[in-house]
Backbone bond lengths (Angstrom), bond angles and torsions (degrees), N, CA, C in turn:
res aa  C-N    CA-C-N  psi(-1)  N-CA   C-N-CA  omega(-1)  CA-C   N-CA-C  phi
1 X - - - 1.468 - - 1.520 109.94 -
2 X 1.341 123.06 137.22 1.244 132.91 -161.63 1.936 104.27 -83.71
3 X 0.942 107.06 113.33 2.305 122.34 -178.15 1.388 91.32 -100.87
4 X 1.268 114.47 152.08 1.444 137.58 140.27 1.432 109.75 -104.57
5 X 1.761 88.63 138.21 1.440 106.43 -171.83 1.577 112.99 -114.74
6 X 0.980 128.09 144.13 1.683 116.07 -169.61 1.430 121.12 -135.73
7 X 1.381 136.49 121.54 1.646 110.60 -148.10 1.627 81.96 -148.38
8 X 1.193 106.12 149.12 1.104 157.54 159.15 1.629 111.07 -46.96
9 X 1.432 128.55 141.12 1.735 110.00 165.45 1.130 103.50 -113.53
10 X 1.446 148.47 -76.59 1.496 130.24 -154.95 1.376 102.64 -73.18
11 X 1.743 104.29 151.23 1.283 122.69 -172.03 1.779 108.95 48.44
12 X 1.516 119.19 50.65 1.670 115.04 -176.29 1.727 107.41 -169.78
13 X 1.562 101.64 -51.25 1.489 95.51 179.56 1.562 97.25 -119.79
14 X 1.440 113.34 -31.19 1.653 115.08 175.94 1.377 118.73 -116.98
15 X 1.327 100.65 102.71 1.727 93.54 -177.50 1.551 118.66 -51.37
16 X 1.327 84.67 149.60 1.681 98.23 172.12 1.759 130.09 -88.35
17 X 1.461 80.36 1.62 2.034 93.79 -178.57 1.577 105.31 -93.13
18 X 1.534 115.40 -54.13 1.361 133.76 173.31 1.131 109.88 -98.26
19 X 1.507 153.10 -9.16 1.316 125.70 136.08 1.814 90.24 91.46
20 X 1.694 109.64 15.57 1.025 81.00 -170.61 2.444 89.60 -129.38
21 X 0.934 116.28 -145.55 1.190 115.81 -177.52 1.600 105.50 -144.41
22 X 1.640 126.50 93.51 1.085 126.98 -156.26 1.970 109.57 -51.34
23 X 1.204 123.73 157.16 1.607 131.47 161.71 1.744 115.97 -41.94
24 X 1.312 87.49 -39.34 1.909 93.65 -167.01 1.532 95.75 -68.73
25 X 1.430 122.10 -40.66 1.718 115.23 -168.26 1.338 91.70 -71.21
26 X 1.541 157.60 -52.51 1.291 133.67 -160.34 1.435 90.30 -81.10
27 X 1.142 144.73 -30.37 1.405 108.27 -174.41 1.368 125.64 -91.86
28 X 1.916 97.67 8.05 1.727 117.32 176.26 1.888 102.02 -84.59
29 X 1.190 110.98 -53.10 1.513 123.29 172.74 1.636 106.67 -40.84
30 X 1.145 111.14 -52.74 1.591 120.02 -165.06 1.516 119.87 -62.65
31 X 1.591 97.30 -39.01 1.479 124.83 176.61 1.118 92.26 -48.05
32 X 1.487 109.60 -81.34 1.831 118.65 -161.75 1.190 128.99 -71.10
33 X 1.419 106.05 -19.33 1.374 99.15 147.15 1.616 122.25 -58.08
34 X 1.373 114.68 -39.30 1.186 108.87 -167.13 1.607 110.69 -79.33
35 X 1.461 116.00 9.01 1.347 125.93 178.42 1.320 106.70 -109.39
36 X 1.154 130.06 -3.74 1.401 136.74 150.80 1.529 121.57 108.19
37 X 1.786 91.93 17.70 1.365 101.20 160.28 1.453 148.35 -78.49
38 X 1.079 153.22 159.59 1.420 157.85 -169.91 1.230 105.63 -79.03
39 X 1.397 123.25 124.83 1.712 108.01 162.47 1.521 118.75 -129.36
40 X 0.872 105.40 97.58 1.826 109.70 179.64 1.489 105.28 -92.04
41 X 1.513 101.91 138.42 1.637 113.25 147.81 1.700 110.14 -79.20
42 X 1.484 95.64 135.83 1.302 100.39 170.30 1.731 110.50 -123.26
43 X 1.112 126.30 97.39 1.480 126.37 -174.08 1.886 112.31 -107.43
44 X 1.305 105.15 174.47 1.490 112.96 168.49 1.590 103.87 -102.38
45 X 1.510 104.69 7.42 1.732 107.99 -179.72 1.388 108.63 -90.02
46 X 1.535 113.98 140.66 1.353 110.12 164.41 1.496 126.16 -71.78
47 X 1.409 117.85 170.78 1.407 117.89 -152.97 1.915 90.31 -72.68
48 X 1.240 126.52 -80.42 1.624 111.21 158.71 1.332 130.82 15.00
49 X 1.437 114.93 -65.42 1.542 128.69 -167.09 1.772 103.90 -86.42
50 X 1.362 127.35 -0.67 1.641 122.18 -168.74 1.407 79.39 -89.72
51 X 1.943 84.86 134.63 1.468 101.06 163.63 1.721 134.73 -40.12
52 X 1.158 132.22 149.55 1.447 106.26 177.96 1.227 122.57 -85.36
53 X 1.677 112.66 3.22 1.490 109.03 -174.31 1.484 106.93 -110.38
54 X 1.715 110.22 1.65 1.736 119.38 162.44 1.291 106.01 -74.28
55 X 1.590 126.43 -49.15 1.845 119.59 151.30 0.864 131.77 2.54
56 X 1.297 102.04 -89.22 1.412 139.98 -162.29 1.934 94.74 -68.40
57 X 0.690 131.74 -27.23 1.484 120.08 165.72 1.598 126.93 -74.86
58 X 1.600 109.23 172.37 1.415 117.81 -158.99 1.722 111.84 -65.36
59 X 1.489 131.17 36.90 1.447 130.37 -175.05 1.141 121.97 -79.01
60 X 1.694 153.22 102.70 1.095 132.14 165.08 1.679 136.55 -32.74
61 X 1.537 111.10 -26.38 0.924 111.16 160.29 1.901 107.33 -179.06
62 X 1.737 118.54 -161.73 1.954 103.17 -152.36 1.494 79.43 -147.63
63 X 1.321 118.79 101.00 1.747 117.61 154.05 1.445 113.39 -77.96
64 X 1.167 103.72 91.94 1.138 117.53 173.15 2.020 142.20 -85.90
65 X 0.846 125.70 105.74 1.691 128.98 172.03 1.560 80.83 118.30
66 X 1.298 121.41 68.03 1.688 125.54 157.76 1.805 104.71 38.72
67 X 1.224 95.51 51.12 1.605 119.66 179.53 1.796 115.20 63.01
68 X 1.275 95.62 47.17 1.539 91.67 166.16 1.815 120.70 -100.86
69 X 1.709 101.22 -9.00 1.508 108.58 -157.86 1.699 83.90 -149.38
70 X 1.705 104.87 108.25 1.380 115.38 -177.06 1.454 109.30 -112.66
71 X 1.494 142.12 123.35 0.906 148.63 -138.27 1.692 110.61 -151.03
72 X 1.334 114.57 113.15 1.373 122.78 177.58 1.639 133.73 -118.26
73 X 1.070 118.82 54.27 1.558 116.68 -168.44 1.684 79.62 103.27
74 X 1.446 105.77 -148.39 1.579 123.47 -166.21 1.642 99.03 -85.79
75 X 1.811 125.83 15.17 1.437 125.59 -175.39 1.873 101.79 -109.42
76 X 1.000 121.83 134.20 1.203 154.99 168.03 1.783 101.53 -77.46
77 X 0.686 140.23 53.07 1.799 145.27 -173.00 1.946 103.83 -60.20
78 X 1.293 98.16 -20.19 1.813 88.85 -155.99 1.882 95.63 -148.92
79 X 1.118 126.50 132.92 1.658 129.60 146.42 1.580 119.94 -140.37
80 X 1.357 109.45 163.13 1.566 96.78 174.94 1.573 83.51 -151.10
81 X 1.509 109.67 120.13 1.341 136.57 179.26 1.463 112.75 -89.18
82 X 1.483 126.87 145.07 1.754 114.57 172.67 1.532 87.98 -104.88
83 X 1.269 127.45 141.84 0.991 141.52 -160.74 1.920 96.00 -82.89
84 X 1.602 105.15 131.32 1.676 115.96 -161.60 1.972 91.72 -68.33
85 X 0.823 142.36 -21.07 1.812 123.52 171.19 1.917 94.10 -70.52
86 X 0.868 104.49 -62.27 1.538 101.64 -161.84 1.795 98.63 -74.68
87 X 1.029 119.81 -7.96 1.603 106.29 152.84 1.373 131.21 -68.59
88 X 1.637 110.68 -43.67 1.166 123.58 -177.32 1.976 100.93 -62.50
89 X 1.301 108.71 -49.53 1.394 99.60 -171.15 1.229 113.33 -76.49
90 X 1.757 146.49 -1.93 0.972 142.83 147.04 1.459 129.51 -45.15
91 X 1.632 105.22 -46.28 1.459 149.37 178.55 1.802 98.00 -52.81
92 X 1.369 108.53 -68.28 1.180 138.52 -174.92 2.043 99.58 -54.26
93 X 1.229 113.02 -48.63 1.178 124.92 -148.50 1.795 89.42 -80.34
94 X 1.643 122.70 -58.28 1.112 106.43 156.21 1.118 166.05 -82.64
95 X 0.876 106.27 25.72 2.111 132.16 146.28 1.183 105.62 -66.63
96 X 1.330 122.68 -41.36 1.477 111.23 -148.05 1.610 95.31 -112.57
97 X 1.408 106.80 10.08 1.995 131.18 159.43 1.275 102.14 -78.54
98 X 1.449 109.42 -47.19 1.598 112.29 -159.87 1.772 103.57 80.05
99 X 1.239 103.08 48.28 1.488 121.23 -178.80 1.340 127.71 -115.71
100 X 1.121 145.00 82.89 1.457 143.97 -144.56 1.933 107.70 -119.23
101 X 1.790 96.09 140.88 1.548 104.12 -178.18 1.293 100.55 176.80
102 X 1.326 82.80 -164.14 1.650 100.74 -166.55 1.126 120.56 -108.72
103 X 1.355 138.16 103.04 1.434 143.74 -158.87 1.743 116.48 -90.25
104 X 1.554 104.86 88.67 1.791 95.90 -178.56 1.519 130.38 -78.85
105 X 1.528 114.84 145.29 1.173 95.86 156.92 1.319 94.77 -141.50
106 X 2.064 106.58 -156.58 1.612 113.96 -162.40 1.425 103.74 -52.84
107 X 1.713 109.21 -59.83 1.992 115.26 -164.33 1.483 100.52 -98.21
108 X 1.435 136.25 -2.82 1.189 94.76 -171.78 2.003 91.70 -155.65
109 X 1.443 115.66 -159.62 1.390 102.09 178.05 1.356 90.96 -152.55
110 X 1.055 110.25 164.69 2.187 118.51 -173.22 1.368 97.43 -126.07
111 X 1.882 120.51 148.25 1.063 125.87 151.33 1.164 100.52 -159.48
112 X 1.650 111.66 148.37 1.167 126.87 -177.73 1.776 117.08 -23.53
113 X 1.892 120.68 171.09 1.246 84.71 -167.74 1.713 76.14 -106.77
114 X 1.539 133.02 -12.75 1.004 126.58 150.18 1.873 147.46 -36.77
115 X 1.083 90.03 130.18 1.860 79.53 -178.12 1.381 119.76 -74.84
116 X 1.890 103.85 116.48 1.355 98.80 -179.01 1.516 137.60 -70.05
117 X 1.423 126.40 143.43 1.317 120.72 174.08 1.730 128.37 -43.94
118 X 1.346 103.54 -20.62 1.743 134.50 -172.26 1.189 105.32 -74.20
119 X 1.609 132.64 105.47 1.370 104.42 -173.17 1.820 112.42 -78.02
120 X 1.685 97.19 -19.33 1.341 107.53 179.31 2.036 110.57 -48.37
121 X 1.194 110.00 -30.90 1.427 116.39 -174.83 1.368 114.80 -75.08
122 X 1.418 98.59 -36.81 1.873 100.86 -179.25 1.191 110.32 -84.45
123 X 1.095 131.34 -29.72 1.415 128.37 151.67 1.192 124.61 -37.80
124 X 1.381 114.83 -50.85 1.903 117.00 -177.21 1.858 82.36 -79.17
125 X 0.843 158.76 -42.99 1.849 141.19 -151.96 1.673 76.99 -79.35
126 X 1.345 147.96 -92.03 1.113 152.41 160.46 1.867 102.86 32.50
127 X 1.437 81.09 -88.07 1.428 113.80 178.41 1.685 106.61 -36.44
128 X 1.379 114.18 -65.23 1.477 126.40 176.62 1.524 117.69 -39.79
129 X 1.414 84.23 -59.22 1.802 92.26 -170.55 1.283 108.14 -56.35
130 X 1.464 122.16 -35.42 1.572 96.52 166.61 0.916 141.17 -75.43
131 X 1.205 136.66 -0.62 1.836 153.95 132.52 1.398 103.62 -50.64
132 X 1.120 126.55 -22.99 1.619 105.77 -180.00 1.922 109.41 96.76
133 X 1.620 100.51 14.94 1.573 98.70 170.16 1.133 129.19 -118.03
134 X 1.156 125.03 -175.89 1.425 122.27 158.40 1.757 102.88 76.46
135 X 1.578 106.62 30.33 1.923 100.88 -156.28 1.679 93.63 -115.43
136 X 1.965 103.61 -48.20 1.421 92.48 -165.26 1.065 127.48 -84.69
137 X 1.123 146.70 0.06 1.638 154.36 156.71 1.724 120.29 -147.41
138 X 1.365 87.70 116.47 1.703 104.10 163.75 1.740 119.56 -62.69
139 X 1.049 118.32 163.48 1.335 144.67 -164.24 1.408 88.12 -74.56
140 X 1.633 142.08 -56.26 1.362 138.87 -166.35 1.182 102.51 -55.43
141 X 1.556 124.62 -49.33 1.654 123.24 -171.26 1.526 116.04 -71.48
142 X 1.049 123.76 13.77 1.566 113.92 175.86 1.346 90.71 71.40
143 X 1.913 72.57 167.00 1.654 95.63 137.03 2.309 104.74 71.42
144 X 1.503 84.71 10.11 1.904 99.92 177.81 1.601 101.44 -68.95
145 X 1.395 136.37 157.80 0.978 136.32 -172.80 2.000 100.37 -109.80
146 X 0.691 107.53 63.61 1.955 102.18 -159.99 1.334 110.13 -101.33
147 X 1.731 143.99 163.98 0.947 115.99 176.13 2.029 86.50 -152.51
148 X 0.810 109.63 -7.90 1.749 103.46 165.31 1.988 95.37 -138.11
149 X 1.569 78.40 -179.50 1.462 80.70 177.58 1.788 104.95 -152.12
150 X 1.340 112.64 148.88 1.462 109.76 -166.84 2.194 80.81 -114.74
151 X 1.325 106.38 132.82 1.861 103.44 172.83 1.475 100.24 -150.17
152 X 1.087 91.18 146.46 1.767 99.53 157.29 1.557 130.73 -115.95
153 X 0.815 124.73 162.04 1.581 137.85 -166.45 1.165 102.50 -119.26
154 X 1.500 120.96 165.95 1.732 156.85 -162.43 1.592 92.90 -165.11
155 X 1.797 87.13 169.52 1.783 93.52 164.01 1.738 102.77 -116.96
156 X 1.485 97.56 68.57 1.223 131.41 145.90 1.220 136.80 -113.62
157 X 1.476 97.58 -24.04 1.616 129.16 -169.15 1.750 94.84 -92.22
158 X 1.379 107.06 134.65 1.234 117.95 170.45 2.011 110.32 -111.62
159 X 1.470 91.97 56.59 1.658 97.55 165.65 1.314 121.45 -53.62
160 X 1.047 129.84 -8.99 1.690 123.32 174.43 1.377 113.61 -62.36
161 X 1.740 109.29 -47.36 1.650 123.88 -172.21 1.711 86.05 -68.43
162 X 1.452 121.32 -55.31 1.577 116.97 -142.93 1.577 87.13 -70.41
163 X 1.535 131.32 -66.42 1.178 114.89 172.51 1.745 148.31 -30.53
164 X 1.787 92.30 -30.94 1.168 88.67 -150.26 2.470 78.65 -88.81
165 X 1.718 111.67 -13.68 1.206 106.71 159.09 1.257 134.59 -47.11
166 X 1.347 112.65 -31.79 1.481 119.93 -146.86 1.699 102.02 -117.80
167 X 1.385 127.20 -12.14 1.472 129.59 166.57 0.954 142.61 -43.83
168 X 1.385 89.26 -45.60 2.089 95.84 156.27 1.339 119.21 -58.57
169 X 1.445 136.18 -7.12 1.571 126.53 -157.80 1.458 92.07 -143.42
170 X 1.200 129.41 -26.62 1.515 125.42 -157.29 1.676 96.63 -137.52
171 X 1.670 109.54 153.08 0.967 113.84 173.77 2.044 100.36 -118.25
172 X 1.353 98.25 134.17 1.296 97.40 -177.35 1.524 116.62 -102.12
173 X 1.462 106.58 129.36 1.545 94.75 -162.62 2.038 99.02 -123.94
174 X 1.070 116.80 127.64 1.563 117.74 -161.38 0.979 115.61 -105.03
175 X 2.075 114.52 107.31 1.204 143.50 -172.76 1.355 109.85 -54.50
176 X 1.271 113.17 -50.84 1.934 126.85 172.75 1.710 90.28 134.20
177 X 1.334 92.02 -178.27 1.785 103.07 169.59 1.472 95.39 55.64
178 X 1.476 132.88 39.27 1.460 92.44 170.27 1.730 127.12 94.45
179 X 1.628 92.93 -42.82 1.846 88.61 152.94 0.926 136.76 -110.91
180 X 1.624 110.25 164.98 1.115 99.94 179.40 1.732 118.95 -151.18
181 X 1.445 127.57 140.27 1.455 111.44 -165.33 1.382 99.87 -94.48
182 X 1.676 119.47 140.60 1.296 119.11 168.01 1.504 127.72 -105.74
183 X 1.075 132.69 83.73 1.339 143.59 -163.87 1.830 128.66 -77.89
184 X 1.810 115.46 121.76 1.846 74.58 -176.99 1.098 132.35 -35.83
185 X 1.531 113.85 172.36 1.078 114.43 156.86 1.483 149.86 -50.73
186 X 1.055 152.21 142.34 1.425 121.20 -179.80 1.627 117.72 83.13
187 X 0.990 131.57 -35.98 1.895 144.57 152.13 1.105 112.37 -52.97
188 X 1.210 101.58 143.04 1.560 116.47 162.23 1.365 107.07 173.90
189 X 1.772 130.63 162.44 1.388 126.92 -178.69 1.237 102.47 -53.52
190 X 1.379 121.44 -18.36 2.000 107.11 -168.74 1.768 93.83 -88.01
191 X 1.309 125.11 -50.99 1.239 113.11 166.28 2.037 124.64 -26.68
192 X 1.049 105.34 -55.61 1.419 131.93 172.44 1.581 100.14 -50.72
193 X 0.836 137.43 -61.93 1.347 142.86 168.78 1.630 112.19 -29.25
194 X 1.175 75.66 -99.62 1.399 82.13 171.03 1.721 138.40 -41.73
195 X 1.228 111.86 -28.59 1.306 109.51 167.76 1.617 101.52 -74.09
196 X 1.010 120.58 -21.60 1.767 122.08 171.19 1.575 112.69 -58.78
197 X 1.052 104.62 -58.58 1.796 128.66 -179.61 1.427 105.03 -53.97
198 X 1.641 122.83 -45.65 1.226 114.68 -169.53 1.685 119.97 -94.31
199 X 1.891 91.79 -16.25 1.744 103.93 175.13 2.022 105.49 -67.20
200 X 1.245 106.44 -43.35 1.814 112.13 169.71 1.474 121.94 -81.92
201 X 1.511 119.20 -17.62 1.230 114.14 -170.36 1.486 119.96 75.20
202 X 1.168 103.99 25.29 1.698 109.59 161.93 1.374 125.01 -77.71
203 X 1.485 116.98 159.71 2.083 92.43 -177.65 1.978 70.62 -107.14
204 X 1.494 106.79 -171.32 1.200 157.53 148.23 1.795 92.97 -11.29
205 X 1.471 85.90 -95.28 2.049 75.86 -178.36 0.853 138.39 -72.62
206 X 1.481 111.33 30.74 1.773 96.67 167.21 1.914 74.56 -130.59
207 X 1.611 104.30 71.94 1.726 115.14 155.77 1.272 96.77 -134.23
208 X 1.827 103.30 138.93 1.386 107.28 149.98 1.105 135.69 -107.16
209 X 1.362 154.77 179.27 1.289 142.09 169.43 1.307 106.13 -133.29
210 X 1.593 129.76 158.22 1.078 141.70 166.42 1.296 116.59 -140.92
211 X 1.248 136.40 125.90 1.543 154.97 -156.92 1.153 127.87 -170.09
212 X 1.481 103.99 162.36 1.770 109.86 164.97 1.171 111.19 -157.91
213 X 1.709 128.62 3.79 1.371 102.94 178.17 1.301 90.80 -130.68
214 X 1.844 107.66 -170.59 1.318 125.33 174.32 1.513 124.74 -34.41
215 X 1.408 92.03 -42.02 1.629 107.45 -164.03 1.643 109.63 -71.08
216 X 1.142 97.38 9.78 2.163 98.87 -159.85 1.980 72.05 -121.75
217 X 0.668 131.58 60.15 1.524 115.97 -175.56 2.066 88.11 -107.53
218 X 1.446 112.00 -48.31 1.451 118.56 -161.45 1.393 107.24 -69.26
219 X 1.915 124.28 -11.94 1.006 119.87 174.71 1.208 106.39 -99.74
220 X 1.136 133.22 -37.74 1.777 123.93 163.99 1.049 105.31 -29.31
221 X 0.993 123.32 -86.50 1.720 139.26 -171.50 1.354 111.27 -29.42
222 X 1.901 112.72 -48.09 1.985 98.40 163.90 1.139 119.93 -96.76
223 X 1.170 128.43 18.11 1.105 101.48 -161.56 1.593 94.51 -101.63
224 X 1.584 106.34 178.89 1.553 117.77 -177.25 1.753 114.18 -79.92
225 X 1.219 101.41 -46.23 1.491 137.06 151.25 1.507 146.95 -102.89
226 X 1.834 92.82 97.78 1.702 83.35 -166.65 1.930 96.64 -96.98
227 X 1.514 116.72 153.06 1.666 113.92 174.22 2.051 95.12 -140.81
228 X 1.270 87.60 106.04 1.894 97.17 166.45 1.370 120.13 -84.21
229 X 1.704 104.23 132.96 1.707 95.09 -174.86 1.378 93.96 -71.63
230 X 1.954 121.46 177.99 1.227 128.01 -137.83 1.947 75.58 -91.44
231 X 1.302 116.14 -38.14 1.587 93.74 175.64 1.723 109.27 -92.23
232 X 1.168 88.68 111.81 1.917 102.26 161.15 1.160 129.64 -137.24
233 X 1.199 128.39 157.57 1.558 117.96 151.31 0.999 147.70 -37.91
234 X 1.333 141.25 117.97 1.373 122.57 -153.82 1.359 115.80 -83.15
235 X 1.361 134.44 6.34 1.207 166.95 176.75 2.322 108.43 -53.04
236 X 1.942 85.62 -27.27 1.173 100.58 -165.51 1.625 103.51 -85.90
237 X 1.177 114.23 -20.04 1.468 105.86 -150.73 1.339 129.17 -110.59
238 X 2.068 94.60 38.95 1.355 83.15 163.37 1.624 95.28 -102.51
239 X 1.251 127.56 -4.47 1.030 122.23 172.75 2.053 129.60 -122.44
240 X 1.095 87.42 37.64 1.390 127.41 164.61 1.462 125.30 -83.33
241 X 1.947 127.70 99.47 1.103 143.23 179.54 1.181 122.14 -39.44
242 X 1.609 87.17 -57.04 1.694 111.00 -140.50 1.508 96.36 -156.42
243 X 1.171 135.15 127.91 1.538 147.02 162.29 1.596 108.18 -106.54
244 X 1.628 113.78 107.17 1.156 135.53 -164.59 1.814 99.77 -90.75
245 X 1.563 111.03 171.73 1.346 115.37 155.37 1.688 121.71 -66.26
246 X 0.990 110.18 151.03 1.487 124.15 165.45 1.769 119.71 -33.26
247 X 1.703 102.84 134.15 1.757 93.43 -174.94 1.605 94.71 -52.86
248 X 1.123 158.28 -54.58 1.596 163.85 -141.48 1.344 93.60 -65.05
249 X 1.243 123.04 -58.63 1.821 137.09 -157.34 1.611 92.06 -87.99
250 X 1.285 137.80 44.77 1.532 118.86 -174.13 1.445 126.07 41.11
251 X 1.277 111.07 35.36 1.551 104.35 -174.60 1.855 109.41 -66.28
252 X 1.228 118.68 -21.49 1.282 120.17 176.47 1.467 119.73 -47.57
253 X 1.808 92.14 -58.15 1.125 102.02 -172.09 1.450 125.09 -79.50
254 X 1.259 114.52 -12.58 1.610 153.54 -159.31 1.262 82.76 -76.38
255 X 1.044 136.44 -76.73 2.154 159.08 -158.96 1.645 91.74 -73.89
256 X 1.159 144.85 -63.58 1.085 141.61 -162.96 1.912 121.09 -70.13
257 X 1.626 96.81 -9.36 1.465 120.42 -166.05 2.175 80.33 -98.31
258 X 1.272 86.43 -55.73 1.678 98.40 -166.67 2.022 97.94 -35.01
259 X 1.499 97.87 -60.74 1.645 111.86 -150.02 1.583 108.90 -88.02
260 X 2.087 98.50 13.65 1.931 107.08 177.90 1.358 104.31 35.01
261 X 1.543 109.94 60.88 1.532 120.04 152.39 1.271 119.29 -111.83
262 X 1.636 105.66 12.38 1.600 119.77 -156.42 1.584 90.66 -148.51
């Protein structure tokens, strides 16, 4: 019987030690595909920011920005846009928070044109610019195409005003330390799911999940099948199946052997 499977990338399909994506997961992906399963990435990354060598692998399709950007073969099935006036004044609103991040959207990413105090932020512009983003328009010039936003805070930052701005349109969900991702409303990987489930007519249990951090918390919770790599958050486990080996140790393939989807 044909499952959709839904995975996670750092610490899940690309390790975070080696930076690299073990042999056993493409030839675990390939399998089940070739058994006539579904394989979506489901990330909090925008479609822009996915690695190019997560692409380039065997996925039917990439729900991308914690289900804002739904993606099926060469079909686009699903988006949820923040409308460009009420972007700009969000944009606008945190500067004048003293609130600094990284503003995603589908093609491209925004950051201040100032250097942030955050070293976590200059790192991701860093990071960007060598992909070729985050270059042609700053946050001051309008007119950014963005539709979540990843920021961090200080107690410099007056997030109460910027939050208590941005509630109507965004849901703010709190990383720790200070960040925090703000997502539309109404999205999330479990959202993403489900518009998967109901585009094929699958129920609930024949879903899988694959994860390891905080951020995979909304797909545990729907899915039919949740599997945590052996390092996760513990955040996962009241709704945690199965605790697999490590992406390094074949844990991909390890879990996928376990649940005879392979």
């Amino acid at each position: 019987m044909r499952q959709a499977l839904f995975f996670d990338i750092d610490g899940t399909i690309l390790s975070e030690i080696t930076k690299e994506i073990p042999q056993s997961t493409f030839r675990a992906l390939s399998k089940a595909k070739e058994n006539g399963h579904l394989l979506f990435i489901n990330t909090g990354r925008t479609r822009c920011t996915l690695p190019i060598k997560i692409t380039e692998m065997p996925f039917d399709g990439f729900l991308c920005g914690c289900g804002i950007f739904l993606t099926y073969r060469d079909e686009i099935f699903y988006k949820k846009n923040l409308p460009s006036a009420r972007a700009d004044a969000i944009a606008k609103m945190a500067g004048e928070c003293r609130i600094d991040g990284v503003f995603e959207g589908v093609e491209d990413v925004y950051f201040s044109k100032f250097a942030s105090r955050f070293e976590d932020i200059e790192a991701l512009r860093t990071k960007m610019k060598k992909r070729g983003l985050g270059q042609k328009r700053y946050l001051e010039e309008g007119g950014c195409a963005y539709d979540k936003m990843y920021v961090m805070t200080d107690n410099k930052s007056d997030k109460e005003s910027f939050f208590h701005f941005i509630e109507r349109d965004l849901d703010i969900i709190d990383r720790e330390n200070g960040a925090y991702e703000c997502v539309p409303k109404g999205c999330s990987k479990a959202t993403a799911i489900q518009m998967v489930l109901d585009k094929f007519h699958l129920s609930r249990e024949q879903s899988y999940v694959f994860g390891d951090s905080e951020n995979d918390l909304a797909m545990f919770r729907y899915a039919g099948h949740a599997i945590a790599m052996e390092k996760h958050s513990t955040a996962l486990d009241p709704y945690t199946e199965f605790v697999t080996k490590a992406v390094e140790e074949d844990g991909i393939d390890y879990a996928m052997k376990k649940f005879r989807l392979i």
